[in-house]
N, C-alpha and C positions, 0 to 999 in steps of 0.2 A: 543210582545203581549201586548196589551192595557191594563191597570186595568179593574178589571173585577166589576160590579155594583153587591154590595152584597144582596141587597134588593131580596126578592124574583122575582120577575119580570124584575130585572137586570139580573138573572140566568136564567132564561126560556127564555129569549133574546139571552144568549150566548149558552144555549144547542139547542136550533133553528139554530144557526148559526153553530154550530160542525155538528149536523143532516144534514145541507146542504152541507158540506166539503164533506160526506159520500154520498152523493148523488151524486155528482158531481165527484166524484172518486179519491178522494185527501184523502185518510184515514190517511195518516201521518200528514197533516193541523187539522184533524178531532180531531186524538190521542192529538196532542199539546193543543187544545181549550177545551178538556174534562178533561185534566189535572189541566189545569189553574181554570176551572169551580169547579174542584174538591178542589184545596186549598185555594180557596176563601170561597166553602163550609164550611171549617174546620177552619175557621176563625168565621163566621157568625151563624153557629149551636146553634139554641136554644133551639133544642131539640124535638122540635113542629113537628107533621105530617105533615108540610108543606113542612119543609128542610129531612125528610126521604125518602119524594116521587122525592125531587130535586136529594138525593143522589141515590135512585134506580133509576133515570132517564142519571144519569152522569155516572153509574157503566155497564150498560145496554150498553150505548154508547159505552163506550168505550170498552167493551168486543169484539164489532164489529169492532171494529178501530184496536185495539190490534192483532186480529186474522189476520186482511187482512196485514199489516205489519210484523208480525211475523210468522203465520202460527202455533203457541203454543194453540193448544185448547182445552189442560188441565189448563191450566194457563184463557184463554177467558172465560171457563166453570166456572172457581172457582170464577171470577167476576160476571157472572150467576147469583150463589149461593147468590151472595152478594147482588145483586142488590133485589133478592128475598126476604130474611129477609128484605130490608129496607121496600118494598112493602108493609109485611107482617104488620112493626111498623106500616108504615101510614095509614093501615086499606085501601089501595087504590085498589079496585075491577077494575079500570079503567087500571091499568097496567100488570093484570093477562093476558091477551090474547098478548101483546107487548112483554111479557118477554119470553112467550112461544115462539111466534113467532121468536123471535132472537134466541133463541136455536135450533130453526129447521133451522133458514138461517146457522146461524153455523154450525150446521150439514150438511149440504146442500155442504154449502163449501168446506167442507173437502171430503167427497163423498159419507157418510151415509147416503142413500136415507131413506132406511124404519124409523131408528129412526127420518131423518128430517121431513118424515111424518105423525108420530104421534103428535110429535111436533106441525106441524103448522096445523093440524085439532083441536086441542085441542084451539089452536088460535080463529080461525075461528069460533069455538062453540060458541066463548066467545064475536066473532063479534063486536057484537051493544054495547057493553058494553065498546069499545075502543073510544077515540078519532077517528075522520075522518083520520088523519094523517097515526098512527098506521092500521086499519082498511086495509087502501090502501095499505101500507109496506106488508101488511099478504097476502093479495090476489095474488100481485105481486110476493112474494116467492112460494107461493105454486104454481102458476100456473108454476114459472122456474122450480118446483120440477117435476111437473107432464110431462114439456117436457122432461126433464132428465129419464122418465120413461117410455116415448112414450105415451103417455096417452093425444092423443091431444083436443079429445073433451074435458075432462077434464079442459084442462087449458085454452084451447081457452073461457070456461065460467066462471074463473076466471078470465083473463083478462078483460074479457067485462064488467062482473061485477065491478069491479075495472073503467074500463072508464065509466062506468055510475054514480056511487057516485064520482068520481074525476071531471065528468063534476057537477054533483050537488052542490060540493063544492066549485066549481071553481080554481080546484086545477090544473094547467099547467101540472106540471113537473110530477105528478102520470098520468094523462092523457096522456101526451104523452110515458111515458115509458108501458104502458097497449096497445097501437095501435098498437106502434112499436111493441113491444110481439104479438100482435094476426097478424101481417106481418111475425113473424118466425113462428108459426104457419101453417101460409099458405105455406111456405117453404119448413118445414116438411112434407108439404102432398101433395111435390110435384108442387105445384102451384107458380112459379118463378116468372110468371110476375106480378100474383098480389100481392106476399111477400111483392117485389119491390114497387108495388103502394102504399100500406098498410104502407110499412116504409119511401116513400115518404111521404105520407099525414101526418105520425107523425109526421116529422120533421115541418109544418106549427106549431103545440102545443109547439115545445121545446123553453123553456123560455129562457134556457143558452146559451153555447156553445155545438160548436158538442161534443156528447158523446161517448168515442173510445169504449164503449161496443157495442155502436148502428153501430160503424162502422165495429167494426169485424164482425156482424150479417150482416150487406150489402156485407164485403167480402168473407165471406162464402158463401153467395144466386151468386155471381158473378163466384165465383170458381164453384159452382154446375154448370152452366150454360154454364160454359169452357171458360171465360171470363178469363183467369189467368193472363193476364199482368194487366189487369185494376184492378183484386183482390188482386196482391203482391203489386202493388203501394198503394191502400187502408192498404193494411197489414204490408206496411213498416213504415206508418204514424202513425197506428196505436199502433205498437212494440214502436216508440219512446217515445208516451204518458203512454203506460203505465209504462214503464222505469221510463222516468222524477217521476211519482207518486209513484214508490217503490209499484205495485202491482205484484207480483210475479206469481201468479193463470194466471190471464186475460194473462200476457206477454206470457205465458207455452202455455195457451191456440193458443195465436197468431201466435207463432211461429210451432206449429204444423201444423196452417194453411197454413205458410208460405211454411212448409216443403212439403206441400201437392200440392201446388201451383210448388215448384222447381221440383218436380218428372216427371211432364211431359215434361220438357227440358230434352234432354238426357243431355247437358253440362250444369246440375245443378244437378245433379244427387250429386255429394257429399258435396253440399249445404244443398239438400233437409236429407240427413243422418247426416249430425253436427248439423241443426237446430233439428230433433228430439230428438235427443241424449241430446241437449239441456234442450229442455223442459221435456224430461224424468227426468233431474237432478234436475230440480227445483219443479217437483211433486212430486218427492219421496222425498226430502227436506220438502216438507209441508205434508207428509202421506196422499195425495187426491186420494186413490188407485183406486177410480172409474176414472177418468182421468191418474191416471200412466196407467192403463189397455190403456186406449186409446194412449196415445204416446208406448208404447212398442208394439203397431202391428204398427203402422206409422212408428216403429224402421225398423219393419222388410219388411214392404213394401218398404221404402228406401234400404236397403241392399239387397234384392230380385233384383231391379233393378241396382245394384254397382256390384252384382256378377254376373250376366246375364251369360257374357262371361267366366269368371272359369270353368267352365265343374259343372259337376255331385257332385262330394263333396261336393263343397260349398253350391248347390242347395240342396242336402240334408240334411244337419246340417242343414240352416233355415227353413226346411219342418216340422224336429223333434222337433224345438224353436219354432213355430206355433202351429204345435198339442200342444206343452206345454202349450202354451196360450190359445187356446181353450179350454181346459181340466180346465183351471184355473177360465176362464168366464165362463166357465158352470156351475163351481162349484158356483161362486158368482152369479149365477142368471142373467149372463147379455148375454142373446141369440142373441142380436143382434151383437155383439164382438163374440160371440162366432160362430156364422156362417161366419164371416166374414173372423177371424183366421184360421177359419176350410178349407175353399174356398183357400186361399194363401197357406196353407197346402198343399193340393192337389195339385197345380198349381207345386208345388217346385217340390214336387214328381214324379210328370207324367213330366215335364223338367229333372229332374236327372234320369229318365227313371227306375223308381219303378210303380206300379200301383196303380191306385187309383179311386173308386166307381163315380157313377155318381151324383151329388150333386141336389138335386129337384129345380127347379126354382120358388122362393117365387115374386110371383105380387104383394105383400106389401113392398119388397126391393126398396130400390131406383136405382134409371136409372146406376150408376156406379157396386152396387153388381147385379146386375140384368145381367147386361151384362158380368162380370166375370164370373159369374156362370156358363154361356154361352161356356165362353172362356174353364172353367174349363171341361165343357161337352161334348166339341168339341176334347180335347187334349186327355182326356180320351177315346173316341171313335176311334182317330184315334192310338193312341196305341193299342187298341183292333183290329187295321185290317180293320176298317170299315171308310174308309175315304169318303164315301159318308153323310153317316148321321153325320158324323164329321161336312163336308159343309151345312148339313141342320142345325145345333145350326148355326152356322155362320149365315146363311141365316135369321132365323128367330132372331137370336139375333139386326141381323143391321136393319130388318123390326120391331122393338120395338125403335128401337134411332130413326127410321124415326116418329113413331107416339109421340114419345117423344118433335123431333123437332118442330115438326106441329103444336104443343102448343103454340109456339111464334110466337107475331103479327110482331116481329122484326127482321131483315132480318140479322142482326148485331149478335144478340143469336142464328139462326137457322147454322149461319155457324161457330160461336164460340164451338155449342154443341157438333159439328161432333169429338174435342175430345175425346167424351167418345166410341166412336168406331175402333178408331186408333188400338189398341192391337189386337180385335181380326178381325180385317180386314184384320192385319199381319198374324195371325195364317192360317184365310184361303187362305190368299195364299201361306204361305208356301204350305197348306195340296195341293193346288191344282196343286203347282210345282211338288211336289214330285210324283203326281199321272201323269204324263205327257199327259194330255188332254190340250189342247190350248181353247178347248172351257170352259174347267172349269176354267180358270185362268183367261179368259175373263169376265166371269161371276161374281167371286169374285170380281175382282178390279172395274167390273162396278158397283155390289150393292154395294161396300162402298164408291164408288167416287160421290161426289156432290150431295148429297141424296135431297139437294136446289134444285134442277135445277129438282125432281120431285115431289115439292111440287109444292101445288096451291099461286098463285102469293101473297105477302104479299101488300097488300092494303093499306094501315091503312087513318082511316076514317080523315076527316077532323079535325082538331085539335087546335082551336086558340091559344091555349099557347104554342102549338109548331110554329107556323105561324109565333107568336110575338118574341117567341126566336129566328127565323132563320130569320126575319125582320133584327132586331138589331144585330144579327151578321153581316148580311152584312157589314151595317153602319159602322160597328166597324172597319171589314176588308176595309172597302174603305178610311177609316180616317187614320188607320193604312199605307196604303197602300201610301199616300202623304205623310207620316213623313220618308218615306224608305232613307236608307242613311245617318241618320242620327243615330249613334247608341246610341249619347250621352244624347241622346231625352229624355225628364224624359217621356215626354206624349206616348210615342211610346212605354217605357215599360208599362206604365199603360196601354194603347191598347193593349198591347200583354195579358197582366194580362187577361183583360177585357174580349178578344175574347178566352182565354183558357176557363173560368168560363162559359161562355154562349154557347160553345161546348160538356161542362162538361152537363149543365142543358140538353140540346137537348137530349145529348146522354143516359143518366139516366130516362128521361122521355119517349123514347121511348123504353127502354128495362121493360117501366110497361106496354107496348100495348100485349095481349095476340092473338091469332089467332080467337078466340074464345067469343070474347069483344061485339059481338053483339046477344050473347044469340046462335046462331046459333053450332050446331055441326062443328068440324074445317074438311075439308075433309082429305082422307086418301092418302101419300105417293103414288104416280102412281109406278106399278110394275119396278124394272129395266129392260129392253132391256135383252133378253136373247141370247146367240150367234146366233143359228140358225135365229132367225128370224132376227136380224140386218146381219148376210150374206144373207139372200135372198132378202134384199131390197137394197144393197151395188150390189147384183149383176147385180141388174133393172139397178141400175143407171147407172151403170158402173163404179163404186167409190172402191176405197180402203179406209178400216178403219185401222187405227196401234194405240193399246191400249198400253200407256207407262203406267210401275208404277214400285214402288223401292222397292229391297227386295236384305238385309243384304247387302247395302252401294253399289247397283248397280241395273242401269236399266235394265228392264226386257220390252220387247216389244213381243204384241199379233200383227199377223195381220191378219185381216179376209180381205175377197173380193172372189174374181172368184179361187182363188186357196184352194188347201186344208187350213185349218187354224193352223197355225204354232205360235211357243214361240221360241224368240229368247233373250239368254242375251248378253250386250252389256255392257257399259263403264261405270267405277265408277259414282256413283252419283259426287263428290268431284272436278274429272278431268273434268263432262261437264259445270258445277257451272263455273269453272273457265273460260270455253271456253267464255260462254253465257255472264259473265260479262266483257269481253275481246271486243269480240263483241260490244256490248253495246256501251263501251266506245269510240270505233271506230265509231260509227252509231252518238252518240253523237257530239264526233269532226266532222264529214263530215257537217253537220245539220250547224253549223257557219259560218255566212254569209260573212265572210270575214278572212275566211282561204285562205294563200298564196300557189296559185300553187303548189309547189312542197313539201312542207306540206301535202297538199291535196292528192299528187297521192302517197304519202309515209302508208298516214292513211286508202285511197283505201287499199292498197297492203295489208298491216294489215288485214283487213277486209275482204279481198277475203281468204287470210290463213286463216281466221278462219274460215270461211263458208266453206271451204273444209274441214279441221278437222272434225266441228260436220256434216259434210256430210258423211263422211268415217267412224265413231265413231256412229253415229242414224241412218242412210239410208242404206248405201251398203251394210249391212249385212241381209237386212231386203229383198232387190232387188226387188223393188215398182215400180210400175211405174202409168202414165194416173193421173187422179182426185185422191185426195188424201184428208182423213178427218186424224188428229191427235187428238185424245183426250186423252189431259197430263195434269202434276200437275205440280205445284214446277215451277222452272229455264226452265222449257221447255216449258211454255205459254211466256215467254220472248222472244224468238225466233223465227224469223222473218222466217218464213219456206220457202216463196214461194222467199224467195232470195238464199237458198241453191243452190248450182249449177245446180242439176237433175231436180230444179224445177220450174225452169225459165218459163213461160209462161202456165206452169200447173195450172190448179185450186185447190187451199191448202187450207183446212178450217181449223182453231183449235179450238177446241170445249172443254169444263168442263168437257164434260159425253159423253157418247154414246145417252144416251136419250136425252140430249140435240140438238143433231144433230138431232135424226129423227124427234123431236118435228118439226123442220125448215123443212125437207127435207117433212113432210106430208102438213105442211100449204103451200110452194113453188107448189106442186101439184097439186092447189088448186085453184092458179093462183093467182095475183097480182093486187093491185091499180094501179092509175096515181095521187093520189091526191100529191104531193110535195111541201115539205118547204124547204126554205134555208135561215136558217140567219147567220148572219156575227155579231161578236163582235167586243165592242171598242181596241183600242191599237195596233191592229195587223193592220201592211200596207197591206197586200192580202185580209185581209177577204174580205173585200167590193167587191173587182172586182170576188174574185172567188166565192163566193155567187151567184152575178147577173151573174156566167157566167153561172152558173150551173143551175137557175132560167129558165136561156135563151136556156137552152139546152130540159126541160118538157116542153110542153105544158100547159097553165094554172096553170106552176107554181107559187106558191107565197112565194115574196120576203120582207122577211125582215131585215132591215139593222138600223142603228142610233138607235134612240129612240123606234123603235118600237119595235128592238131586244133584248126585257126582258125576265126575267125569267117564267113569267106568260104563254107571247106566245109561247114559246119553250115547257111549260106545255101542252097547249093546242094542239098543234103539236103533239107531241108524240098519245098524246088522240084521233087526229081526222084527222091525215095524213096517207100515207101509208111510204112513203119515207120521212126522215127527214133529212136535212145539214144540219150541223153546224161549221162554220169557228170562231174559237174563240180560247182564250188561255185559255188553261186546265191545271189542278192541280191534283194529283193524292199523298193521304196524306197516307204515310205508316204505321203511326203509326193510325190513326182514321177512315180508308178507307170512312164510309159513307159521310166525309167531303170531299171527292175528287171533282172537280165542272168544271165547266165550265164559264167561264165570260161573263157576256153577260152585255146593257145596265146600269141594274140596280142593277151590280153588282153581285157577282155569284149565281148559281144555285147546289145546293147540290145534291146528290145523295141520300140523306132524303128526297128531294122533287118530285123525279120522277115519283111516282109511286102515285100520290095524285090527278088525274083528271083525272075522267069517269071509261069506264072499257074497253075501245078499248085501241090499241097500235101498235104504228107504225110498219111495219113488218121491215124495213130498216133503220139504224141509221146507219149515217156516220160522225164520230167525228174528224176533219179535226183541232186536237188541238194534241199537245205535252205531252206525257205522259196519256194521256186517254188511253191507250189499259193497262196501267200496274193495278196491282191485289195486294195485302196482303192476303199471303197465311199461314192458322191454322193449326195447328198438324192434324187436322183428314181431312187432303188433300180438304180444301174446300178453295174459293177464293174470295176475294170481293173486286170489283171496278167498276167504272162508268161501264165497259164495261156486268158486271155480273148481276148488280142490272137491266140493261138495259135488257137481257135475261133471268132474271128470271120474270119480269112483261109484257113478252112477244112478244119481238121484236123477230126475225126468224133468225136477223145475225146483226154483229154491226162490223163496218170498220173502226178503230183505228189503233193509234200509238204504238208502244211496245219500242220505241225509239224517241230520238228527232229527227223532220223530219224541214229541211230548206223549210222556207214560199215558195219560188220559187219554187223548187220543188214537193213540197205540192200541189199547186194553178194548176201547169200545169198535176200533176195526176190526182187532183180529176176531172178538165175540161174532161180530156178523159175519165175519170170511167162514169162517168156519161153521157158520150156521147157513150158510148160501153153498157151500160144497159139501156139507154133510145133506142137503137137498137134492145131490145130483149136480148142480152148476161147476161146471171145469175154474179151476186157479184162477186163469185170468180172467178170465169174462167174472169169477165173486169179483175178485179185487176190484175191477175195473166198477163196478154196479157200488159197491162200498165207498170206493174213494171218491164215485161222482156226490153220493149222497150227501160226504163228511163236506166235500168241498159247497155243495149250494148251502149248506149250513157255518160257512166261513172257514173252515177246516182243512188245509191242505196238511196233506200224509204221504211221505216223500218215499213209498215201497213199490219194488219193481216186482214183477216177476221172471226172473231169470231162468233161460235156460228152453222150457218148452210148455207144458200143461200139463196137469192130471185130473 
């Protein structure tokens, strides 16, 4: 530490600079600089109100620096005191609201709500009378008090007020911490995308570095949203910062997030219980009982899902440590813990099979207790015997996460949210097994499957700073993309750097788009397909539907059509994972243009064994036959169905949903364009010839090939064709799906950009690239990939890969698809007639058609 300038104004220079350590969340830097401030004090003391006000200004400080290092706020209080009398000597009225006001953050801190709010209104009285500095410090506590109290109007006009005199003053760093606060506010009430924007647009204010309180607040808004990989990665960055600065509160805080984040992986489940357990130890170390409250139900939410399996005991000991806890919140005034403890109470109990009332559904709870509640009033009714009204909480619980979803303008949040429905989409279909109707079971797994696929299409309006980010992303990847090979390349990792950062921006900028961005009301969820009526349109067609879903580590198939409709269970979830990846890798190796003969008929052989397993394992027990729709989740949208044995020249669609399907099967009805595009991408030897073959197969097709094959026209295509090819090499990004793309001329095309021109959409898209058919699939059974975003902005069916497919083979399929549906013959039934053909010719070609027919 530097000599410290003893002058008066060498002091208020270095208590300036302690005040910014605290600002900046380095309170052990803070403590050191109020220390040194202090014994230069006591050197320089002459006694004068000038050095009384310096010493209650450095006593002050550091009662705050003291406490967030130590968590002693008996010991921070008595410096209080101290700081008080000197006040008192220097006759200084200026520091009467400052001193109060730190006694209520320290109160605050600890978890004294009401005293911290006597405190800082006593502040705030005293207002005008504070420096600006202080002023801003006061407004900013109380409004955190008042979110701590649910009291959002409240704080949301502290904050503002606060960003209005901090823009007056020209003050950054209170301005930007007042935005970002009124962006948790918006959070708090529910409003995710514009939190998001509200703590995007602070971040233009912030003068320093990122602040890891501002970013646990982003990964909170991201875990509400069911973003949980991108919130634990925020959350793991965030636990190291506070570590490095010895704050103990914020890190408790953090890792309850984290633990909250681990709970919805089953194989983090006792992550998610040592990280609470965690921060339990560190709040009851700092006596923050209003926050220990909050990690000891997080205790027991973690442990609720470690015991699952145990039986009845275990479930009931946490039932009677919940009511504890309820009873405890109740007593301290904090209803919303205490509803909440009450709720997982109940749940234990009616699981360990005791009874338990039916809890009221609060429309001021948030989308997670909201739908417990649900959970809670379903499990309760069906232990009463009433397993129909059981299925109606169900029902109307998952028609509440649909109007939840509908909120986001962002296609990325709407199928991240489907999270928070996973639990009791499980419940009902237990309820609906056990009740042995096939048409309830169909029903359950259809309203909580892909509740996207019946919203209205996400649009989102033209956007030049997203344009300019996904510009210069290309650039980035095509620069990148010439240094490939080289690993030792310093500029290839800065390109790698480069193109992470500006995927980052893309992707954070569109999860502030709301559904709702245009003033307009967002429309409402279209009802699920109920069985009877997708059997009588299954029986027009002449179609079989077979409903897969997973329930306790095995599939379960529904199948409706001309027969009665039947539930059949079939093979571990685990054993067909394995098949399907088996597969895969076989479909892979075939795809290699210069695999050796007898290689090749060895990796055939392979490949046919396994297409008999999951034939014998998904199909024959099922005894299907003719036109066949699949609508599955998971490892079963992998699966190239119409190569199964039985289903060799049959027409096979695989579909997200049932409603997804008839959405196709009414516009096919409907009848059909002729208007056709076909472009061809750079690097691929086929594209060109199979583009212009398939160009030469429509009438009045238009071809575009070289230069002209950009991302723009492939936009405009989709907007203002009916049938759309595209021969190009496709990317399919598992960890960022809406980066999945297609290449084209000017470099690729995002599946952020799809859905960005007009409002028509091609009924027909046939993605004649590598890895286009594959998907990233989220806890609450939803999927996203070129081929989904493609179907959810309206296309009727989309003919993709689920495997890598050899250019040769590629080129001579899609010639005859397209020469078998330029004939009249529907999508699936060419595909299915083509791909039997390539296959008796040794030929397996691993393309689905997704979605519905044209």
């Amino acid at each position: 530490m530097p000599t410290v300038d003893t002058t008066p104004d060498g002091l208020r220079a270095e208590l300036l600079a302690a005040r910014e350590e605290v600002h900046l969340g380095r309170p052990a830097q803070a403590q050191e600089r109020y220390r040194s401030v202090a014994g230069a004090l006591g050197e320089a003391d002459d006694g004068s109100r000038v050095f009384a006000e310096l010493r209650a200004r450095v006593l002050l400080g550091l009662a705050i620096a003291d406490f967030e290092v130590t968590g002693d706020l008996a010991a921070s209080m008595r410096l209080m005191d101290q700081a008080s009398a000197e006040r008192q000597r220097a006759d200084c009225a200026e520091l009467v609201a400052p001193i109060a006001g730190a006694r209520g953050l320290l109160l605050l801190r600890c978890g004294d709500v009401d005293r911290a709010l006597d405190a800082l209104d006593q502040g705030v009285a005293l207002l005008d009378a504070a420096p600006v500095g202080d002023q801003l410090s006061l407004l900013l506590n109380r409004g955190t008090l008042h979110l701590e109290r649910g009291a959002l109007d409240a704080a949301a006009a502290d904050f503002a007020e606060c960003l209005e005199r901090a823009g007056a003053a020209g003050d950054r760093m209170h301005a930007w911490k007042a935005r970002h606060n009124l962006g948790y506010v918006e959070f708090l009430r529910g409003q995710l995308p514009r939190a998001l924007a509200v703590m995007r647009q602070a971040e233009t204010d912030n003068p320093g570095a990122p602040s890891p309180i501002a970013l646990l607040d982003q990964a909170r808004v991201l875990r509400e949203a069911g973003l949980t990989d991108a919130a634990a990665d925020l959350l793991e960055r965030v636990a190291g910062m506070f570590e490095e600065a010895g704050l103990e509160q914020d890190l408790a805080e953090t890792e309850l997030a984290l633990a909250d984040c681990a709970l919805l992986d089953p194989d983090t489940v006792e992550e998610s219980v040592d990280l609470a357990y965690s921060a339990l130890a560190r709040l009851t170390r700092r006596g923050n009982t209003r926050w220990q409250r909050r990690a000891e139900l997080q205790v027991l939410r973690a442990e609720r899902q470690r015991v699952e399996p145990s039986g009845s005991t275990a479930l009931a000991d946490l039932a009677d440590r919940a009511d504890h806890l309820a009873a405890t919140c109740a007593g301290e005034h904090r209803s919303d813990l205490a509803h909440q403890a009450g709720l997982l109470a109940a749940e234990c109990r009616l699981r360990s099979g005791r009874s338990a009332g039916l809890p009221p559904v609060r429309q001021g709870d948030d989308v997670t207790t909201r739908l417990h509640t649900r959970e809670v009033r379903a499990l309760a009714l069906d232990a009463a015997g009433q397993p129909r009204r059981a299925l109606g909480e169900v029902r109307r619980g998952l028609a509440e996460l649909g109007d939840y979803q509908r909120s986001f303008g962002s296609l990325d949040l709407r199928t991240a949210s489907a999270v928070h429905g996973a639990a009791l989409a499980r419940l009902g279909l237990d309820v609906a097994l056990r009740s042995g109707s096939a048409a309830a079971v169909f029903d359950v797994v259809e309203r909580g499957r892909a509740v996207s696929t019946r919203l209205p299409p996400v649009r989102p309006p033209e956007d030049l700073g997203t344009a300019a980010l996904l510009a210069e992303l290309r650039r980035a990847e095509e620069e990148l993309r010439a240094h490939e090979g080289d690993a030792a390349d310093g500029e290839s990792a800065h390109l790698r750097r480069r193109v992470g950062h500006l995927q980052r921006e893309v992707r954070e900028l569109a999860w502030t788009q709301g559904d709702h961005d245009d003033g307009a009301e967002p429309e409402a969820a279209a009802e699920a397909p109920r069985a009877g009526a997708v059997r009588s349109t299954l029986r027009e067609a002449g179609q079989t539907l077979v409903s897969f879903a997973r329930d306790r580590g095995e599939w379960v198939a529904v199948v409706l059509g001309r027969r009665t409709p039947s539930v059949h269970r079939l093979a571990r979830i685990d054993v067909v994972a394995s098949r399907v990846s088996r597969l895969r890798a076989d479909l892979d190796a075939l795809a290699m243009p210069f695999l050796p003969d007898g290689i090749r008929d060895v990796v055939r052989a392979s490949a046919e064994g396994v297409l008999a397993e999951l034939e014998a394992t998904l199909l024959t027990p099922l005894g299907v036959d003719g036109p066949l729709v699949v609508s599955c989740s998971g490892d079963l949208c992998f699966l190239p169905w119409g190569l199964l044995p039985s289903r060799r020249g049959l027409p096979t669609v695989t579909a997200p949903s049932a409603a997804a399907w008839l959405r196709g099967h009414a516009a096919r009805a409907q009848g059909r364009g002729d208007r056709v595009v076909a472009l061809a991408g750079p690097d691929l030897r086929q594209a060109a010839p199979e583009a212009r073959a398939v160009a030469q197969t429509w009438p009045g097709a238009t071809l575009l090939d070289g230069p002209a094959a950009t991302g723009e026209a492939m936009r405009e295509a989709l907007a203002g064709a009916d049938l759309v090819h595209v021969a190009a090499h496709g990317t399919h990004r598992q960890d960022n799906p809406l980066f999945s793309s297609v290449r084209l001329a000017d470099g690729a095309l995002y599946a952020y950009e799809l859905g960005r021109s007009g409002e028509g959409f091609a009924g027909c898209v046939v993605l004649s690239a590598c890895d286009a058919g594959l998907a990233t699939f989220r806890p609450g059974d939803e999927s996203l990939g070129l081929s989904q975003v493609l179907l959810q902005l309206g296309a009727q069916v989309v003919v993709a890969a689920v495997a890598r497919v050899n250019d040769e083979a590629s080129a001579t399929l899609m010639t005859r698809l397209h020469a078998e549906v330029a004939a009249g013959t529907d999508v699936a039934g060419a595909l299915a007639a083509v791909q039997h053909d390539l296959a008796e010719d040794g030929t397996l070609v691993a393309l689905a058609a997704v979605g519905g027919t044209w």
